[in-house]
C-alpha positions, 0 to 999 in steps of 0.5 A, a space after each residue: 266243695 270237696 268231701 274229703 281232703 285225701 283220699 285213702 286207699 284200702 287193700 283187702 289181704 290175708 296178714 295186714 301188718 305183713 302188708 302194711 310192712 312191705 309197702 312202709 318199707 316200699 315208700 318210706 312211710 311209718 307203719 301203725 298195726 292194730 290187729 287185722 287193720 294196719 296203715 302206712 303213712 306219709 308226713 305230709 298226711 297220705 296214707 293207705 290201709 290194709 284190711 285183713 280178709 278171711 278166706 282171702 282169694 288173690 286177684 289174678 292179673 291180667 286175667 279177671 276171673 278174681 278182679 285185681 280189685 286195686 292196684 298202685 303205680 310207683 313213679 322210680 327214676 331207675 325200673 332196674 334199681 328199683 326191681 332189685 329194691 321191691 323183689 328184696 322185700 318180697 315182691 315177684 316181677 309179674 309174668 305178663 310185662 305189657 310196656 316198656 315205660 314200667 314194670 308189673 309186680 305182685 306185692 306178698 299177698 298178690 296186688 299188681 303194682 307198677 313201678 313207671 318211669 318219672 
């Protein structure tokens, strides 16, 4: 029996609705704000909430000295369509690119997330 239904991931970062912002406008999904903690959500009930950190530190990707703590794979049907669409909202291509099936990005406050090939 499972405990939970869905699970929901929770982001650290330094300006929750900045973040909740970004990643509604990445998915589609509805923003709700409330201070320093912020969600987006899906009609079909997935969500994922961001929590605002004081003295905030980035991770650093591919290094581990600050751990990337979390990230997100974004299944595109285009890599290139969809680069053009997340660097619009403020994401930035990693310098590092591993593959070639996907493509690394930081979101605004430092999250590596990938958008991956359906």
């Amino acid at each position: 029996m499972a405990i939970a239904k869905t699970p929901t991931l929770v982001i650290d970062c330094p300006d929750a609705p900045a973040l909740a912002r970004f990643y509604g406008e990445l998915l589609g999904w509805r923003v709700d704000n409330d201070n320093d903690w912020s969600e987006v959500g899906s009609d079909d009930g997935q969500r994922i909430c961001f929590q605002q950190v004081d003295d905030y530190r980035a991770p650093q990707w591919p290094g581990q000295q600050v751990p990337q703590q979390t990230h997100l794979d974004v299944v595109v049907e285009s890599l290139d369509d969809a680069e053009m669409q997340v660097l619009a909202l403020g994401a930035t291509l990693a310098g590092h690119q591993p593959g070639t099936t996907f493509r690394v990005f930081l979101d605004p406050a430092g999250h590596p997330f990938c958008l991956c090939l359906s």
